[in-house]
N, C-alpha and C positions, 0 to 999 in steps of 0.2 A: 883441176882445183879452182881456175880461175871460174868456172860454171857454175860451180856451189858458191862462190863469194859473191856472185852479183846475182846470182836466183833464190838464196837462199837467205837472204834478209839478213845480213850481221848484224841487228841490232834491237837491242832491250828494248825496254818500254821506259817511259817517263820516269815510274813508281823508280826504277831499276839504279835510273840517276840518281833521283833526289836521295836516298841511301848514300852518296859517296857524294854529297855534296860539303862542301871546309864546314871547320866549326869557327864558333868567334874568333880565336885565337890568330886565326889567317887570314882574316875582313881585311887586313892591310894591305897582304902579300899580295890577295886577290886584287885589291883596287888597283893597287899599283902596276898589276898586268891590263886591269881596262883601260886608265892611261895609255899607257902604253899605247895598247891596241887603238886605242882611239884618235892618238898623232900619228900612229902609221895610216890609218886609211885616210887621215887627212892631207899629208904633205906626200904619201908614195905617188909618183909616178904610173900614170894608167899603163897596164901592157898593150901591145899590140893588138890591134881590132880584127876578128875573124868579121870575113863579110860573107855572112847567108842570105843569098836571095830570099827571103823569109818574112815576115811579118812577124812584129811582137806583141804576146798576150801583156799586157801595160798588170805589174803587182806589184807592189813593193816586197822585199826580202824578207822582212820579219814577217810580214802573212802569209809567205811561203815557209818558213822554219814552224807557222804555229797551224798551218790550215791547209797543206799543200792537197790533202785528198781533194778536199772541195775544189780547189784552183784547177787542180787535173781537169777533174769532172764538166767544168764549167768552160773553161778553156777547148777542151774537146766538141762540146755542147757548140761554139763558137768557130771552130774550126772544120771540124769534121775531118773532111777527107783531104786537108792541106796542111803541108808542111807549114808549123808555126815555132817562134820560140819565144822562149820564158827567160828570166833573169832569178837564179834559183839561189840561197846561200851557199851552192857550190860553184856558179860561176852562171853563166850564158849555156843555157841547154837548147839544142833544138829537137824539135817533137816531130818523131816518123809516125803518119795512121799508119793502118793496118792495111791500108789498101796500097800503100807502098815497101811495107818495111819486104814483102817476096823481094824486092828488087835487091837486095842488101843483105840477107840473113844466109848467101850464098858466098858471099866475098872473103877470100883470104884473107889472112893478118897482116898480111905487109900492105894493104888496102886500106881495110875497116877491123880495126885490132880492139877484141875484146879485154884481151892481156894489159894492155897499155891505159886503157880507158877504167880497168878495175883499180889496174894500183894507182892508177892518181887519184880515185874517191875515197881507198884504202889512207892514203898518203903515206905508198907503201916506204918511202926511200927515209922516213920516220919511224913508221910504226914496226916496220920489218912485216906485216901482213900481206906475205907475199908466199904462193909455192916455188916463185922464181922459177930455175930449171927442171924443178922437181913436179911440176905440175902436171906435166903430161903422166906421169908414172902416178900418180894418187887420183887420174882421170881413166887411167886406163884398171886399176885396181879396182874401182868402182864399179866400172862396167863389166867388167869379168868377175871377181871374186865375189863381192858385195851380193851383186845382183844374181848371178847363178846359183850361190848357194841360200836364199833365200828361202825355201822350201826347208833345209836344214836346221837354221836358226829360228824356224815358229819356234818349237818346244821350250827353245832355250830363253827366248822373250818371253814368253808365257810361264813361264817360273820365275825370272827375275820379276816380272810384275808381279804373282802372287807374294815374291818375297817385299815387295815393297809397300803393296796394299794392307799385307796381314802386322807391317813392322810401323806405318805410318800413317793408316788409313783407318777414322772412325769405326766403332763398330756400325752405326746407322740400324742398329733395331727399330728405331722408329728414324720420322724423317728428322734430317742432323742437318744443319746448313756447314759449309767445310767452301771455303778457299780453295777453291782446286785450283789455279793458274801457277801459284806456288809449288803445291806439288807434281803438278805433271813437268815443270823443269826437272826437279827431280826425279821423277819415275822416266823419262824420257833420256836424263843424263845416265841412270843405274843400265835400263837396253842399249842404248846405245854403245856404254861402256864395256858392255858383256860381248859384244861383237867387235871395239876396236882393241881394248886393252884387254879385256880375258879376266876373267872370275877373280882372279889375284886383285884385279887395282878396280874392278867396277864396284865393290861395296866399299872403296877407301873415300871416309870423308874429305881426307887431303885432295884426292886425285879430283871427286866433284865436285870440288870448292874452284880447283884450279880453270878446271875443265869450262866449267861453267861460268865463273866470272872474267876469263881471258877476253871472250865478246864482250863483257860491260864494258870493260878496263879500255877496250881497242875503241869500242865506240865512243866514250869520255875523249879518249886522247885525241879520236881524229876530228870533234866537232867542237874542242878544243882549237887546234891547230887551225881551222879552218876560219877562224876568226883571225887569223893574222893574215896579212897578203902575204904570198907566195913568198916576194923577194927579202921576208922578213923572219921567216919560216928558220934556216939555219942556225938563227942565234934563239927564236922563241921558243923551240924547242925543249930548250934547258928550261924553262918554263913551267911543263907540263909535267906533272908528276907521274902522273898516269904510265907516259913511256918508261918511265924506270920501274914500276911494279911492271910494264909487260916482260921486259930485262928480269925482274924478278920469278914469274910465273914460269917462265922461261925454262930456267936455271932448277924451281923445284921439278918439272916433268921430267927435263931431263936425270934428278935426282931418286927419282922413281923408275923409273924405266929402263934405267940405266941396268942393274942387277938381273931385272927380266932378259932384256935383251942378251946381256952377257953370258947368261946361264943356256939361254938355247943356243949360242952359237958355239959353245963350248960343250951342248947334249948333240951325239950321234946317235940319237935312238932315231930309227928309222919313220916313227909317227909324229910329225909335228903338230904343234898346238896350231887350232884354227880359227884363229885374228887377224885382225888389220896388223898386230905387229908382226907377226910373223909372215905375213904376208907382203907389207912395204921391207923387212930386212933380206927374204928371198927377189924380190924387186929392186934393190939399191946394189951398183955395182961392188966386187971386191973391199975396192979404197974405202967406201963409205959404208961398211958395212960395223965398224963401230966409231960412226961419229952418230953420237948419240943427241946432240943439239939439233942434226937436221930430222932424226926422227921426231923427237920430243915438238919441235916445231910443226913438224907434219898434223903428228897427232892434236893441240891445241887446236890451227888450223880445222882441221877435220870438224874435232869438237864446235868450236863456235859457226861453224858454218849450217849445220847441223841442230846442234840442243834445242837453241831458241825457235827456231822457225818450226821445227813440227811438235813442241810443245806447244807454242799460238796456237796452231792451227787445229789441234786434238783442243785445245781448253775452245775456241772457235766452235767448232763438231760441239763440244757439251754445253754450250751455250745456247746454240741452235738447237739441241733436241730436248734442253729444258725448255724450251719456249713452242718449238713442234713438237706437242706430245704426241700427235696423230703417228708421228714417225717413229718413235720409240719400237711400238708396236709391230710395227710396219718392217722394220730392222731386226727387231728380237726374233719377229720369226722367221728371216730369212737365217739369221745366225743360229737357232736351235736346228733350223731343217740340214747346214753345212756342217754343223759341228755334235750330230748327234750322237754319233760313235766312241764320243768321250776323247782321251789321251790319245788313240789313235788317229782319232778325224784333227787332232791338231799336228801331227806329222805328215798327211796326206799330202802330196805336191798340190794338188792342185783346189785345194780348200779354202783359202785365202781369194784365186781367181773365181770362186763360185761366188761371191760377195756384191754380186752384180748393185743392188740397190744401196749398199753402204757407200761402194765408191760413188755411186753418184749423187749421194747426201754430202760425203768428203768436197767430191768437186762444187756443187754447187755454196757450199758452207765456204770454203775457199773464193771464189769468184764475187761474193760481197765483200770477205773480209782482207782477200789480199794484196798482195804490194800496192802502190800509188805508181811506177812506175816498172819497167823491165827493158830487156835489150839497150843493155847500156856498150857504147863503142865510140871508138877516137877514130876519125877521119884521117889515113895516113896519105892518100894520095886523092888526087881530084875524084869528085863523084859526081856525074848528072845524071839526076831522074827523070823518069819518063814525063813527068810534068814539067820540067822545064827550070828545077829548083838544082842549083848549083850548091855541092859541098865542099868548100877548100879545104884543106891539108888544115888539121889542127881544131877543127867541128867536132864536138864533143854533143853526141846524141843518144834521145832513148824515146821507149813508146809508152803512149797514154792507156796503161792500161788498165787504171781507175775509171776514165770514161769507158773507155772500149769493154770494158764489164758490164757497165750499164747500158750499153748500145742495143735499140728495140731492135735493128736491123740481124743483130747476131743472137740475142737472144731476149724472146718476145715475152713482154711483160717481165721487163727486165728486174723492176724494183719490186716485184716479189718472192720471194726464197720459196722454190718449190724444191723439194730433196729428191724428188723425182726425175726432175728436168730431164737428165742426159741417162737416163735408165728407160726413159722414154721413146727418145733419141734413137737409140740403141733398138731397141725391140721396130720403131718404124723403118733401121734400115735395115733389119731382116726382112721385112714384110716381103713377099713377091714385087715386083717391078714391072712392069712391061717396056718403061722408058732404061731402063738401071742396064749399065752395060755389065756383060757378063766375064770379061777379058780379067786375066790375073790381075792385070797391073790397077783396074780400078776398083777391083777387089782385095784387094790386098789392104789400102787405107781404111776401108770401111770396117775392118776385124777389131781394130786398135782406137777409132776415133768417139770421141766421148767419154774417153777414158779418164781417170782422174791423173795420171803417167801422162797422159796424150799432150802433144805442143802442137802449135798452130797458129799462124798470123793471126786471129782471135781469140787466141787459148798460149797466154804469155807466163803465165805465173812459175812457170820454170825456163823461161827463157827460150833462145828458138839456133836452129841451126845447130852447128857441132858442138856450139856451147853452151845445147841444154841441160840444164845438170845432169849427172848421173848419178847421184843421189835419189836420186825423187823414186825408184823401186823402192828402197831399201826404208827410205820415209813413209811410204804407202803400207807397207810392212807392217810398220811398228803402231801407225796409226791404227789402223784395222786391227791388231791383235788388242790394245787395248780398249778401243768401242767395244767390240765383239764381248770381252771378259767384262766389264763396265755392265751392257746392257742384259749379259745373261745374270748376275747376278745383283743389279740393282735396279730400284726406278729412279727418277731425274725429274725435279722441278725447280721453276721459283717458286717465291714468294707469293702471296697471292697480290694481286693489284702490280708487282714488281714486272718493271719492262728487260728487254734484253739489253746486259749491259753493255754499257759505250765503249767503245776504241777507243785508248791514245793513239794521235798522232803527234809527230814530230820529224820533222822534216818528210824526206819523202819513205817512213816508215810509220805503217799502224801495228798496232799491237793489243791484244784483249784485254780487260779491266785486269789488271793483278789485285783487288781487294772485294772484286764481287764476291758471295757465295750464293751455292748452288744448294739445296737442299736434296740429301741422297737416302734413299729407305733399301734396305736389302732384302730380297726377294724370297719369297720362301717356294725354293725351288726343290722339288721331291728328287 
């Protein structure tokens, strides 16, 4: 679980804030907390100094809360291949290239702990955003249920979408401009829900009100809190309202869930339902098989680790093919030639993996648009690098991998969006070789690399080592089923003269316009 929270972007967009910002009525409350906050970082006491043999990218803090992508990019541009660090509004970061982070992406927890490093940007021992003990078992669910049965759950993504389309989605007879950022939270919250909680609570507006604004609600609190020093954190707490709606959210999951849960451990019918909750309740020992707080938790968890980030990244994908129409085309017929068989060809195992040129519109759509950072980890015990860079105990690091997107070295003609890129890739390293070793072991990485799944010291965007997410099949999943369904029955433009709309960023998260619209016409398909 800790791999979905630090790969899988916890957090909204700007638009997402200002929604749940005070009304007049609290202009007081509020001031009275910047006070506040403004004699603590005046008269606190500096903590103790981590000394990184390092150099620092010279920014001030507020240009990092309002421009951090740029900083990455620019700082990398200035760096390169050396250990540097920043002063970020979460503390003193230091930045591993990628020509280093092999050294490090092998290291046990009691070393280099991504656990320890997530819940302090969570500000888990506040927010309670944490799987705590339970993380290995909602990691290991992942990789085995999630992802195995994945070939199963088309059909069933593919009906919740058309239920969502035909219940919330334009007719588009002619072209209709429609807000989709909006919606695909939604339509991504309804699949996702049809796989963790089960057809009972994935059409409940309670359940994707909850589901879906628990990530706002966590992100407010903890960039909240983050404006207080540490040592002042205990009493400012009480502060933040936010924690007591996630104490709220909380309380209604488990309010729901609870009768689910109840009922099948109390049904001995030998076919169980197949969800994530029945799934984590066969995974949770005896004792905790009805304590319904730590499921309820899990699931929220789950959710917000999840919703947001492959909703971005699918409204990303339709922003990129309003603006590449060459690629519309280009996609449509790979997805009529995969999916010609009808209802059957969306049951096929292996249908989804025929999609060779989508995933690599996906990845490259991703690799402009996503995170500012990854590989985030706490220094628990000394570390030196082969260059000669010392990390003491208490080095809180991650990797550039807003520049490292843009790097010509990794991938040439970097600042141009080609949706082909890594479909490219792909087909040159089939090519025959006469240099290409032929040995299992160097054959083996070449099957999988390029992929949009695929991790790599220059391929960050789900993180690296054991604590790459295991979400990311199950995300590729839903994302693809909805392009595929999207592009066989509609076309995709702007406006005319209209450019591709701009990211928010905020702090070190970007996120897709939430008020652009996309203009959609529907296909008159025989």
């Amino acid at each position: 679980m800790d791999a979905l929270q630090q790969n899988l972007n916890l957090t909204p967009t700007a638009n997402d804030i200002s929604h749940q910002l005070p009304t007049d009525s609290r202009i007081i409350y509020y001031a009275a907390i910047g006070i506040i906050v403004l004699c603590a970082w005046i008269f606190h006491s500096p903590k103790r100094k981590i000394n990184v043999s390092a150099p620092f990218y010279q920014v001030s803090r507020m240009k990092w809360m309002l421009n951090a992508d740029a900083l990455i990019k620019d700082s990398y541009c200035q760096f390169r291949d050396k250990v540097y660090q920043i002063r970020s509004t979460e503390g003193e970061r230091t930045i591993i290239p990628p020509t280093l982070v092999g050294e490090l992406k092998g290291l046990p927890e009691e070393t280099l702990s991504a656990k320890i490093a997530v819940s302090e940007a969570m500000l888990s021992e506040y927010t309670h955003l944490s799987a705590d003990a339970h993380s290995d078992i909602l990691t290991f669910l992942l990789k085995t249920k999630a992802t195995h049965n994945l070939q199963r759950v088309m059909p069933i993504l593919k009906a919740e979408l058309e239920y969502i389309l035909a219940t919330e989605f334009p007719a588009c007879d002619d072209w209709t401009p429609f807000r989709i950022q909006p919606f695909m939270v939604r339509a991504v919250s309804r699949l996702s829900g049809r796989a963790f909680v089960g057809s009972a609570l994935s059409r409940s507006e309670e359940w994707m009100s909850v589901s879906v604004n628990f990530a706002i609600t966590a992100f407010i609190a903890v960039t909240k809190l983050q404006f207080f020093p540490p040592w002042m954190r205990p009493a400012a707490q009480y502060l933040v309202s936010e924690l007591r709606t996630i104490r709220k959210d909380l309380a209604k999951a488990q309010a729901m869930l609870q009768p689910l849960i109840e009922e099948r451990l109390s049904d001995l019918a030998s076919e169980k339902p197949d969800d994530f909750i029945q799934w984590l309740s066969d995974a949770l020992p005896d004792e905790e098989k009805r304590n319904y707080f730590i499921q309820a938790k899990m699931q929220l968890l789950l959710s917000a680790s999840s919703i947001h980030t492959t909703s971005n990244l699918t409204t990303d994908c339709i922003y990129d093919l309003a603006v590449h129409q060459e690629m519309q085309e280009i996609l449509r017929e790979e997805v009529i030639e995969v999916f010609e068989g009808g209802d059957d060809a969306w049951e096929r195992r292996d249908s989804i993996a025929k999609l060779k040129k989508m995933d690599s519109f996906i990845k490259e759509s991703q690799r402009l648009s996503g995170n500012v950072t990854s590989f985030i980890r706490k220094v628990m015990k000394p570390i030196d690098l082969s260059d000669g860079t010392h990390l003491p105990p208490g080095t809180s690091i991650l990797t550039p991998l807003a520049g490292i997107s843009h790097d010509e070295r990794y991938f040439p003609s970097a600042e141009v969006f080609d949706g082909l890129r890594f479909w490219k890739l792909q087909q040159q390293r089939k090519s025959p070789s006469p240099t290409r070793s032929s040995s299992p072991s160097a054959a083996a990485p070449s099957s999988t690399r390029h992929q949009f799944t695929s991790i790599g010291d220059a391929d960050q965007n789900f993180g690296l080592g054991k604590h790459a997410c295991p979400g990311r099949f199950f995300a590729a999943q839903e994302i693809k089923v909805i392009l595929s369904y999207l592009l066989l029955n509609y076309e995709i433009k702007l406006r005319d003269g209209e450019a591709r709309p701009q990211p928010l960023v905020f702090m070190m998260t970007k996120s897709p316009s939430q008020t652009a619209e996309v203009l959609f016409r529907r296909r008159n398909v025989a």
